[in-house]
N, C-alpha and C positions, 0 to 999 in steps of 0.2 A: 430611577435606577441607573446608577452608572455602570454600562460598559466598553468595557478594553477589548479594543478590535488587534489582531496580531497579524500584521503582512509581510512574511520575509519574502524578500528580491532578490533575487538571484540571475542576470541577463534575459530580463523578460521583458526588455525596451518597446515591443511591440503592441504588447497587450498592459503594459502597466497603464496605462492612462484609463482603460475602460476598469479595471479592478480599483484603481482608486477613486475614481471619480462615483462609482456605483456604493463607495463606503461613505464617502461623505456627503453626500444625497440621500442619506438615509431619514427617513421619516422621523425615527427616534431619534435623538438630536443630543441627547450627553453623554457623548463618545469619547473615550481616549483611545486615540487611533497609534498605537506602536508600529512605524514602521521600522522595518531593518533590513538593512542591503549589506549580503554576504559576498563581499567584495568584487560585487559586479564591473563589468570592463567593458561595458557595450554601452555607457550615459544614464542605464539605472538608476545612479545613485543621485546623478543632477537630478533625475526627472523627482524622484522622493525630494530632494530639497527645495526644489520650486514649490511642489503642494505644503511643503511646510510653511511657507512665507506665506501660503495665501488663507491659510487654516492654520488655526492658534489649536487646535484638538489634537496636530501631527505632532509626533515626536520623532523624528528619526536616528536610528546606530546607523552608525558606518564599523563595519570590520571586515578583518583579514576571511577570506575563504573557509568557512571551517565546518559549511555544509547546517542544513537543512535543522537536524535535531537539535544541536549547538545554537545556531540561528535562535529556533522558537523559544530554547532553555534561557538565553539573554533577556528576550522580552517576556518572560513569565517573572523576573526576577523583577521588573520594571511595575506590573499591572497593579493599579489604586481601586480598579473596579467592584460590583457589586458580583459582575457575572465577565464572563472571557469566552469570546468569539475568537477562530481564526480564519482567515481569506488568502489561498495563495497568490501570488502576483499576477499570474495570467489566467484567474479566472472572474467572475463576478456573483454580484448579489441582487436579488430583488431592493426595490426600494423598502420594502417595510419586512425585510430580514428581520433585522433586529427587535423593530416593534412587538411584530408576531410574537418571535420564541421568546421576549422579557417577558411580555403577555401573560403567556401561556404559563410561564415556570412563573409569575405571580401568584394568579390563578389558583392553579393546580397545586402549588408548593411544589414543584417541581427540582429536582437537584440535575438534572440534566434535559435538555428540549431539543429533539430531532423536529428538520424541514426535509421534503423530501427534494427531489433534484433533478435537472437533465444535464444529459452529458453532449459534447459540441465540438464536432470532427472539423474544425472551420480554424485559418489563420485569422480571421477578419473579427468585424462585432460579431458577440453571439446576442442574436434572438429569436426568441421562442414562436414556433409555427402551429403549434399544437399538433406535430407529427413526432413530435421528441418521445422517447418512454420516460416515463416518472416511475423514479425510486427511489426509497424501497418499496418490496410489496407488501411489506406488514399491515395492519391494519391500525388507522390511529387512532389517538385515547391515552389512555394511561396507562401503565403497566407499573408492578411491583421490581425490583430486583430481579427476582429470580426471574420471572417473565421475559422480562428483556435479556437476563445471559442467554435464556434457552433461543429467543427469535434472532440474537445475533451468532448461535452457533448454527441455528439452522440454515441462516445465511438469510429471516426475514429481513431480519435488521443490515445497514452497512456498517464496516470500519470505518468510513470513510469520515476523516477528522475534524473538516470544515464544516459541514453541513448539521452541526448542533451548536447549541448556547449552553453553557455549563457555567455550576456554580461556584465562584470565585473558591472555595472550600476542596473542590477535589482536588485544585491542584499544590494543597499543602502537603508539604513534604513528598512530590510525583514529578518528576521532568521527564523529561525523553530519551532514548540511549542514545547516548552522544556515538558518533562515529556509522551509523545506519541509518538504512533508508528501508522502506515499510514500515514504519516507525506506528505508525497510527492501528495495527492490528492489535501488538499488547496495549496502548493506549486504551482503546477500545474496551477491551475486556474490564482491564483494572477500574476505568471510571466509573462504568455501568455498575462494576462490585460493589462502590462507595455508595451510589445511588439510594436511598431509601424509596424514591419513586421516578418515576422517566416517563419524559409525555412527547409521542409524535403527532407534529403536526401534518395536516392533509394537504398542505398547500408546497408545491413547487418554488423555494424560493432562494435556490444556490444554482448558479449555473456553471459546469467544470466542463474546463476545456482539456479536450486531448488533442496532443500535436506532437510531433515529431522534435525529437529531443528531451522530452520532458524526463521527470527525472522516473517516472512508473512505464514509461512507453519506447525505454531504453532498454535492451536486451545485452546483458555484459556479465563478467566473472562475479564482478563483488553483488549488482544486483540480485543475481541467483543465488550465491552465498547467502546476501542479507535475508532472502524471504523463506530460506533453512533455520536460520537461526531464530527470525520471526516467529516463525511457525514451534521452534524448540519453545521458547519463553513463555508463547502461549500455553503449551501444554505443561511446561513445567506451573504455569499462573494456574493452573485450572485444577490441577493435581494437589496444591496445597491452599486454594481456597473456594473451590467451587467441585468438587467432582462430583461430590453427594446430589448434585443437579442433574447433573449427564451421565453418572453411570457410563455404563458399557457403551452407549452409543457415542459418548466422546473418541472411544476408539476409530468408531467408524468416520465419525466426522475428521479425525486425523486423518486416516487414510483418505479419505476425501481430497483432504488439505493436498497431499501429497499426489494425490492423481491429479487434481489441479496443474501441481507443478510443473509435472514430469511432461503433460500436455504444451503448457508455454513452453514449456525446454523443445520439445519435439520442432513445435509448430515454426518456432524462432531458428532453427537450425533448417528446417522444409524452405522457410522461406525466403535464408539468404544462397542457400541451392539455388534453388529456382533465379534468385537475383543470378548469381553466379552463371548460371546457362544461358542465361540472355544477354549477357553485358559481353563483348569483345575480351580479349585476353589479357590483354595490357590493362583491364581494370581490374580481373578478378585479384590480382596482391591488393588492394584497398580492398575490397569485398572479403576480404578472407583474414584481415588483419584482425576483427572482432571475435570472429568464430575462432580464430586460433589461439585466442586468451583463453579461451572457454574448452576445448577438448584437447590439444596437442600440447601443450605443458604441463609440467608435473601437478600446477594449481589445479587445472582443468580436470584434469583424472581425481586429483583429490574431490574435487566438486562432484563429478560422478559418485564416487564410492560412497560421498558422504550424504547423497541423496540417499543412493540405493539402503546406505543403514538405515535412515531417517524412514525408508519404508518400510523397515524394518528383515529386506532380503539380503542384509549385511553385506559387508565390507572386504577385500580382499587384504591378507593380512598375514605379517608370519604364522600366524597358527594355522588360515586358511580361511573358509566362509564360517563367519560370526554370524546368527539369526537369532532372533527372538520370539516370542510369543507372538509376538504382532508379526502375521509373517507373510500378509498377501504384498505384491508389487504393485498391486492395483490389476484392472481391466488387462487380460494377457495381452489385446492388442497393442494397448499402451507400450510394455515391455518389447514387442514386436518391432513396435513401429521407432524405438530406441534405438535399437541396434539395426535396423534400416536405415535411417540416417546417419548413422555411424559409417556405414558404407559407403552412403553417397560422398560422405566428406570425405574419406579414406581416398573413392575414386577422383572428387575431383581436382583435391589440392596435395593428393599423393603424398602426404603427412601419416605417419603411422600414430593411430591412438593405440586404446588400450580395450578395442571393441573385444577382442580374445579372452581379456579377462571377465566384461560384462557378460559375455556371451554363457560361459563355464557357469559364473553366477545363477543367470536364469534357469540354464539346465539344470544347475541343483537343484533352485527352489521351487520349481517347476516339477522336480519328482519327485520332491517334499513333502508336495502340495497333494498329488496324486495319494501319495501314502496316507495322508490326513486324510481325505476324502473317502478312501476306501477302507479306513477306521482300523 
Protein backbone atom coordinates (compact mmCIF):
# COMPACT_ATOMS: atom_id res chain seq x y z
CA UNK A 1 0.00 0.00 0.00
CA UNK A 2 1.15 3.32 -0.95
CA UNK A 3 1.04 6.07 1.38
CA UNK A 4 1.35 9.97 1.14
CA UNK A 5 2.85 11.35 4.24
CA UNK A 6 1.78 15.32 4.39
CA UNK A 7 4.31 17.71 6.59
CA UNK A 8 3.77 21.45 6.30
CA UNK A 9 6.70 23.68 7.88
CA UNK A 10 6.15 26.44 9.10
CA UNK A 11 9.63 28.07 11.08
CA UNK A 12 10.06 24.94 12.99
CA UNK A 13 14.00 24.78 12.36
CA UNK A 14 14.44 23.32 15.67
CA UNK A 15 12.34 20.34 15.67
CA UNK A 16 12.25 19.72 11.87
CA UNK A 17 15.02 17.34 11.83
CA UNK A 18 13.51 14.85 14.44
CA UNK A 19 9.84 15.01 12.40
CA UNK A 20 11.43 14.14 9.43
CA UNK A 21 13.94 11.84 10.07
CA UNK A 22 11.13 9.83 12.39
CA UNK A 23 8.97 9.69 8.67
CA UNK A 24 11.47 8.42 6.77
CA UNK A 25 12.60 5.66 9.07
CA UNK A 26 9.53 4.35 8.98
CA UNK A 27 9.30 0.53 8.78
CA UNK A 28 6.62 0.63 5.95
CA UNK A 29 8.87 1.83 3.31
CA UNK A 30 6.44 3.02 0.03
CA UNK A 31 6.03 6.38 1.28
CA UNK A 32 5.32 9.50 -0.78
CA UNK A 33 6.47 11.87 1.75
CA UNK A 34 4.82 15.71 0.61
CA UNK A 35 6.60 18.07 2.18
CA UNK A 36 5.64 21.97 2.22
CA UNK A 37 7.12 24.93 3.59
CA UNK A 38 4.68 27.83 4.14
CA UNK A 39 7.17 30.44 3.61
CA UNK A 40 9.30 29.80 6.34
CA UNK A 41 12.23 32.45 7.16
CA UNK A 42 14.15 30.79 9.82
CA UNK A 43 16.32 27.93 7.05
CA UNK A 44 13.13 25.54 7.12
CA UNK A 45 12.94 25.46 3.84
CA UNK A 46 16.90 24.54 3.26
CA UNK A 47 16.56 21.90 5.85
CA UNK A 48 13.22 20.29 3.54
CA UNK A 49 15.44 20.49 0.52
CA UNK A 50 18.63 18.73 1.86
CA UNK A 51 16.21 15.55 2.83
CA UNK A 52 15.12 15.84 -0.53
CA UNK A 53 18.40 15.20 -2.23
CA UNK A 54 18.98 12.55 0.08
CA UNK A 55 15.47 10.62 -0.22
CA UNK A 56 14.01 10.19 -3.79
CA UNK A 57 10.29 9.65 -1.61
CA UNK A 58 10.57 13.71 -0.67
CA UNK A 59 8.81 15.98 -2.59
CA UNK A 60 8.83 19.43 -1.59
CA UNK A 61 6.54 23.03 -2.21
CA UNK A 62 7.94 26.02 -1.53
CA UNK A 63 5.14 29.01 -1.09
CA UNK A 64 4.15 32.32 -0.12
CA UNK A 65 2.86 32.46 3.76
CA UNK A 66 -0.68 31.37 3.34
CA UNK A 67 -1.11 29.46 6.67
CA UNK A 68 -1.67 26.04 7.80
CA UNK A 69 -5.20 25.00 6.05
CA UNK A 70 -4.06 26.33 2.53
CA UNK A 71 -0.61 24.56 3.18
CA UNK A 72 -2.23 21.00 3.74
CA UNK A 73 -5.12 21.81 0.69
CA UNK A 74 -1.67 22.11 -1.69
CA UNK A 75 -0.52 18.87 -0.72
CA UNK A 76 -3.93 16.88 -0.87
CA UNK A 77 -4.12 18.20 -4.37
CA UNK A 78 -0.42 16.55 -4.95
CA UNK A 79 -1.31 12.70 -3.02
CA UNK A 80 -0.94 9.34 -5.56
CA UNK A 81 -1.55 7.29 -2.41
CA UNK A 82 -3.49 4.39 -1.46
CA UNK A 83 -4.10 5.92 2.24
CA UNK A 84 -2.94 9.85 3.54
CA UNK A 85 -1.20 10.40 6.66
CA UNK A 86 -0.30 13.82 8.15
CA UNK A 87 2.85 14.85 10.57
CA UNK A 88 3.21 18.36 11.69
CA UNK A 89 6.76 19.69 11.67
CA UNK A 90 7.64 19.71 15.12
CA UNK A 91 6.27 16.79 16.21
CA UNK A 92 7.09 13.01 15.64
CA UNK A 93 6.19 9.43 14.91
CA UNK A 94 6.82 6.00 16.12
CA UNK A 95 8.72 3.93 13.66
CA UNK A 96 6.00 1.59 12.50
CA UNK A 97 3.22 4.50 12.50
CA UNK A 98 2.48 3.68 9.31
CA UNK A 99 3.03 -0.04 9.29
CA UNK A 100 0.42 -0.43 12.15
CA UNK A 101 -2.47 1.85 10.99
CA UNK A 102 -2.02 0.36 6.92
CA UNK A 103 -2.18 -2.85 8.94
CA UNK A 104 -5.04 -2.43 10.58
CA UNK A 105 -7.25 -0.57 7.90
CA UNK A 106 -6.25 -3.75 5.64
CA UNK A 107 -7.32 -5.98 7.98
CA UNK A 108 -10.17 -4.54 9.21
CA UNK A 109 -11.35 -2.87 5.94
CA UNK A 110 -11.05 -0.08 7.76
CA UNK A 111 -11.86 3.62 6.03
CA UNK A 112 -10.15 5.53 8.78
CA UNK A 113 -7.37 4.13 11.58
CA UNK A 114 -6.85 5.89 14.98
CA UNK A 115 -3.18 5.47 17.07
CA UNK A 116 -3.21 6.69 20.29
CA UNK A 117 -0.60 9.42 21.40
CA UNK A 118 1.51 11.26 24.11
CA UNK A 119 1.89 14.67 24.39
CA UNK A 120 5.61 16.39 25.12
CA UNK A 121 6.11 19.83 27.12
CA UNK A 122 9.99 19.65 25.99
CA UNK A 123 12.02 22.07 23.37
CA UNK A 124 14.41 19.03 22.94
CA UNK A 125 14.03 15.13 21.54
CA UNK A 126 10.88 13.84 22.68
CA UNK A 127 11.04 10.32 24.30
CA UNK A 128 8.87 8.30 25.91
CA UNK A 129 9.26 7.42 29.79
CA UNK A 130 6.31 5.67 30.16
CA UNK A 131 5.01 8.54 32.72
CA UNK A 132 3.37 10.29 29.62
CA UNK A 133 -0.76 9.78 29.60
CA UNK A 134 -1.91 8.01 26.48
CA UNK A 135 -4.85 9.18 24.40
CA UNK A 136 -7.53 8.72 23.72
CA UNK A 137 -9.41 6.87 26.46
CA UNK A 138 -11.87 5.00 24.13
CA UNK A 139 -11.56 1.61 23.96
CA UNK A 140 -9.94 -0.08 20.88
CA UNK A 141 -11.36 -2.22 18.10
CA UNK A 142 -13.64 -1.36 15.69
CA UNK A 143 -16.54 0.86 15.65
CA UNK A 144 -19.31 1.47 13.13
CA UNK A 145 -20.06 5.12 12.05
CA UNK A 146 -22.28 6.04 14.41
CA UNK A 147 -20.13 4.68 17.29
CA UNK A 148 -17.34 6.60 16.49
CA UNK A 149 -19.45 10.22 15.96
CA UNK A 150 -21.01 9.43 19.50
CA UNK A 151 -17.22 8.68 21.16
CA UNK A 152 -15.91 11.61 19.46
CA UNK A 153 -18.66 13.95 20.59
CA UNK A 154 -18.27 12.52 23.90
CA UNK A 155 -14.90 13.55 23.74
CA UNK A 156 -13.66 9.47 23.88
CA UNK A 157 -12.37 10.00 20.68
CA UNK A 158 -9.71 13.09 19.74
CA UNK A 159 -9.95 15.84 16.88
CA UNK A 160 -6.67 15.67 16.74
CA UNK A 161 -5.81 15.28 12.82
CA UNK A 162 -2.42 13.54 12.86
CA UNK A 163 -2.79 10.84 14.86
CA UNK A 164 -4.88 8.67 12.11
CA UNK A 165 -4.42 6.96 8.60
CA UNK A 166 -7.26 7.64 6.32
CA UNK A 167 -8.49 6.32 3.15
CA UNK A 168 -7.31 8.06 0.15
CA UNK A 169 -11.42 8.30 -0.75
CA UNK A 170 -12.42 10.62 2.15
CA UNK A 171 -10.66 13.24 0.90
CA UNK A 172 -12.59 13.57 -2.40
CA UNK A 173 -14.07 16.34 -2.90
CA UNK A 174 -13.13 17.61 1.29
CA UNK A 175 -10.21 20.24 1.94
CA UNK A 176 -9.71 22.36 4.82
CA UNK A 177 -11.18 25.91 5.35
CA UNK A 178 -8.78 27.95 4.05
CA UNK A 179 -8.02 30.98 6.18
CA UNK A 180 -8.50 29.13 9.99
CA UNK A 181 -6.99 27.40 12.40
CA UNK A 182 -8.73 24.51 14.45
CA UNK A 183 -9.26 23.35 11.36
CA UNK A 184 -9.04 19.59 12.34
CA UNK A 185 -12.45 19.84 14.68
CA UNK A 186 -14.84 19.93 11.51
CA UNK A 187 -12.40 17.78 9.72
CA UNK A 188 -12.92 15.39 12.37
CA UNK A 189 -16.47 15.10 12.37
CA UNK A 190 -17.06 15.03 8.40
CA UNK A 191 -14.44 12.16 7.85
CA UNK A 192 -15.69 9.85 10.70
CA UNK A 193 -19.45 10.63 8.77
CA UNK A 194 -17.75 9.04 5.40
CA UNK A 195 -16.37 6.26 7.47
CA UNK A 196 -18.41 2.98 7.00
CA UNK A 197 -16.02 1.56 9.63
CA UNK A 198 -13.22 3.06 12.04
CA UNK A 199 -10.52 1.01 13.97
CA UNK A 200 -8.29 2.43 16.96
CA UNK A 201 -5.40 1.22 17.56
CA UNK A 202 -4.06 0.44 21.32
CA UNK A 203 -0.64 1.34 20.69
CA UNK A 204 0.90 4.77 21.40
CA UNK A 205 2.51 5.70 18.23
CA UNK A 206 2.39 9.77 17.42
CA UNK A 207 4.13 11.87 19.60
CA UNK A 208 2.92 15.91 19.83
CA UNK A 209 4.87 18.35 20.94
CA UNK A 210 3.54 21.48 22.80
CA UNK A 211 5.58 24.50 23.02
CA UNK A 212 5.37 27.96 23.14
CA UNK A 213 4.40 29.48 19.95
CA UNK A 214 2.78 26.96 18.35
CA UNK A 215 -0.06 27.81 16.42
CA UNK A 216 -2.98 25.85 19.29
CA UNK A 217 -0.76 27.13 22.52
CA UNK A 218 -0.99 30.82 21.18
CA UNK A 219 -3.80 32.89 22.90
CA UNK A 220 -4.89 35.89 20.43
CA UNK A 221 -8.06 37.74 18.75
CA UNK A 222 -8.39 35.56 15.61
CA UNK A 223 -7.36 32.23 17.44
CA UNK A 224 -10.57 32.77 19.79
CA UNK A 225 -12.52 33.91 16.81
CA UNK A 226 -11.40 30.71 14.73
CA UNK A 227 -12.43 28.02 17.68
CA UNK A 228 -16.14 30.20 17.59
CA UNK A 229 -16.55 29.66 14.21
CA UNK A 230 -15.14 25.98 14.58
CA UNK A 231 -17.38 25.16 17.00
CA UNK A 232 -20.46 26.98 14.63
CA UNK A 233 -19.45 24.60 11.55
CA UNK A 234 -19.62 21.71 13.76
CA UNK A 235 -22.88 22.16 14.90
CA UNK A 236 -24.16 23.46 11.76
CA UNK A 237 -22.22 19.68 10.24
CA UNK A 238 -24.18 17.78 12.90
CA UNK A 239 -27.56 19.57 12.38
CA UNK A 240 -27.75 18.54 8.74
CA UNK A 241 -26.23 15.13 8.87
CA UNK A 242 -25.89 13.63 11.94
CA UNK A 243 -28.38 14.97 14.80
CA UNK A 244 -30.77 11.96 14.64
CA UNK A 245 -27.32 10.44 16.66
CA UNK A 246 -27.14 12.94 19.43
CA UNK A 247 -30.38 14.28 19.89
CA UNK A 248 -30.87 16.60 22.76
CA UNK A 249 -27.55 15.88 24.28
CA UNK A 250 -25.79 17.62 21.31
CA UNK A 251 -27.20 20.66 22.90
CA UNK A 252 -25.42 19.98 26.00
CA UNK A 253 -22.32 18.94 24.41
CA UNK A 254 -22.44 22.47 22.69
CA UNK A 255 -22.64 24.06 25.85
CA UNK A 256 -19.90 22.15 26.90
CA UNK A 257 -17.98 23.19 23.67
CA UNK A 258 -18.66 26.68 24.95
CA UNK A 259 -17.77 26.36 28.70
CA UNK A 260 -14.59 24.93 27.33
CA UNK A 261 -13.97 28.22 25.78
CA UNK A 262 -14.94 30.74 27.93
CA UNK A 263 -12.54 28.69 30.57
CA UNK A 264 -9.32 29.24 28.15
CA UNK A 265 -10.60 32.81 27.66
CA UNK A 266 -10.77 33.25 31.42
CA UNK A 267 -7.68 31.26 32.30
CA UNK A 268 -5.51 33.12 29.21
CA UNK A 269 -6.48 36.65 30.41
CA UNK A 270 -5.64 35.29 34.77
CA UNK A 271 -2.58 34.55 33.42
CA UNK A 272 -1.11 37.39 31.58
CA UNK A 273 -2.43 39.33 35.07
CA UNK A 274 -0.42 37.57 36.92
CA UNK A 275 2.55 37.85 34.19
CA UNK A 276 1.75 41.63 34.33
CA UNK A 277 2.08 41.76 38.37
CA UNK A 278 5.37 40.35 38.37
CA UNK A 279 7.20 41.81 35.51
CA UNK A 280 8.41 45.74 36.23
CA UNK A 281 6.54 48.47 34.53
CA UNK A 282 8.41 49.16 31.59
CA UNK A 283 7.48 45.72 30.43
CA UNK A 284 3.92 45.57 31.22
CA UNK A 285 3.23 47.67 27.39
CA UNK A 286 4.76 44.34 25.61
CA UNK A 287 2.52 42.14 28.16
CA UNK A 288 -0.47 44.07 27.54
CA UNK A 289 -0.07 44.34 23.69
CA UNK A 290 -1.88 40.73 23.23
CA UNK A 291 -4.57 41.14 25.76
CA UNK A 292 -5.42 44.43 24.12
CA UNK A 293 -6.24 42.88 20.61
CA UNK A 294 -8.58 40.68 22.51
CA UNK A 295 -10.78 43.10 24.99
CA UNK A 296 -10.09 46.88 24.40
CA UNK A 297 -10.97 47.18 20.66
CA UNK A 298 -14.09 47.35 19.01
CA UNK A 299 -12.86 43.55 17.46
CA UNK A 300 -12.32 42.46 20.98
CA UNK A 301 -15.73 43.45 22.41
CA UNK A 302 -17.19 41.93 19.22
CA UNK A 303 -15.30 38.65 20.17
CA UNK A 304 -16.97 38.99 23.65
CA UNK A 305 -20.57 39.53 22.50
CA UNK A 306 -20.09 36.90 19.94
CA UNK A 307 -19.15 34.36 22.46
CA UNK A 308 -21.73 35.26 24.83
CA UNK A 309 -24.56 34.60 21.71
CA UNK A 310 -22.71 31.48 20.81
CA UNK A 311 -23.79 30.53 24.34
CA UNK A 312 -26.56 31.34 23.61
CA UNK A 313 -26.95 34.57 26.53
CA UNK A 314 -27.01 36.94 23.52
CA UNK A 315 -25.58 39.68 22.23
CA UNK A 316 -25.86 43.50 23.12
CA UNK A 317 -27.57 45.11 20.07
CA UNK A 318 -29.92 47.83 19.01
CA UNK A 319 -32.77 46.00 20.03
CA UNK A 320 -31.03 45.13 23.31
CA UNK A 321 -30.27 41.39 24.73
CA UNK A 322 -31.07 38.79 21.87
CA UNK A 323 -31.48 35.00 23.79
CA UNK A 324 -32.42 31.80 22.58
CA UNK A 325 -33.55 28.73 23.62
CA UNK A 326 -30.40 27.45 24.42
CA UNK A 327 -30.01 29.83 27.24
CA UNK A 328 -27.51 28.72 29.94
CA UNK A 329 -23.77 30.73 30.03
CA UNK A 330 -22.42 27.78 31.34
CA UNK A 331 -21.21 27.04 35.25
CA UNK A 332 -22.39 30.72 36.91
CA UNK A 333 -18.75 30.67 38.18
CA UNK A 334 -17.61 30.74 34.80
CA UNK A 335 -19.71 33.89 34.03
CA UNK A 336 -18.27 35.28 37.44
CA UNK A 337 -14.94 34.67 36.92
CA UNK A 338 -15.59 36.68 33.31
CA UNK A 339 -16.18 39.79 34.52
CA UNK A 340 -13.52 39.35 37.22
CA UNK A 341 -10.96 39.49 35.05
CA UNK A 342 -12.46 41.99 33.22
CA UNK A 343 -11.71 44.06 36.17
CA UNK A 344 -8.44 43.09 36.83
CA UNK A 345 -7.54 44.30 33.16
CA UNK A 346 -9.66 47.46 33.65
CA UNK A 347 -7.33 47.94 36.98
CA UNK A 348 -4.19 47.14 35.60
CA UNK A 349 -3.78 48.76 32.12
CA UNK A 350 -6.59 51.48 33.00
CA UNK A 351 -8.17 50.66 29.37
CA UNK A 352 -11.92 50.90 29.41
CA UNK A 353 -13.69 47.72 28.00
CA UNK A 354 -17.04 46.93 27.72
CA UNK A 355 -17.23 44.89 31.23
CA UNK A 356 -20.85 47.30 31.90
CA UNK A 357 -22.34 45.89 29.15
CA UNK A 358 -21.37 42.03 30.05
CA UNK A 359 -22.24 42.64 33.30
CA UNK A 360 -26.19 44.05 32.53
CA UNK A 361 -25.94 40.75 30.17
CA UNK A 362 -25.49 38.36 33.00
CA UNK A 363 -27.93 40.05 35.37
CA UNK A 364 -30.43 39.48 32.77
CA UNK A 365 -29.89 36.12 31.96
CA UNK A 366 -29.17 35.32 35.36
CA UNK A 367 -32.93 36.24 36.26
CA UNK A 368 -34.07 34.48 33.21
CA UNK A 369 -32.68 31.65 34.42
CA UNK A 370 -34.32 32.16 38.07
CA UNK A 371 -37.74 32.62 36.15
CA UNK A 372 -37.23 29.23 34.30
CA UNK A 373 -36.32 27.57 37.31
CA UNK A 374 -39.03 28.54 39.34
CA UNK A 375 -41.58 27.51 36.21
Amino acid sequence: MLVSVIIPVYNVRPYLCEALDSVINQTHKDLEIIVIDDGSTDGSGDICDAYAEKDSRITVIHQENRGLSTARNVCLAQVHGDAVAFVDGDDAVDPDFIRLTAEAMQREKADLVFCRFTRHNTTGVMRRTGEEKIEPIARAGAYTRVEALRALESYSFDIFLCVKLYARKLWDGMRFPDGFVFEDMEIAYKTIDMSERVYLLDAPLYLYRKRPGSITQTVSMRNMCDQIAACSRVDDFIREHAEEIYGEKMYLRRQSRVEMLMVKYVNAIRYTTLRMANRKAEKWEMDMDNLQTVMSTERGRQFVAELMDLCGAGAMGGSGVQTTDFYLIGRRSVGEDVLHAIRSIEAASEVETDGLTLEYMMMREHKRRKELDNG
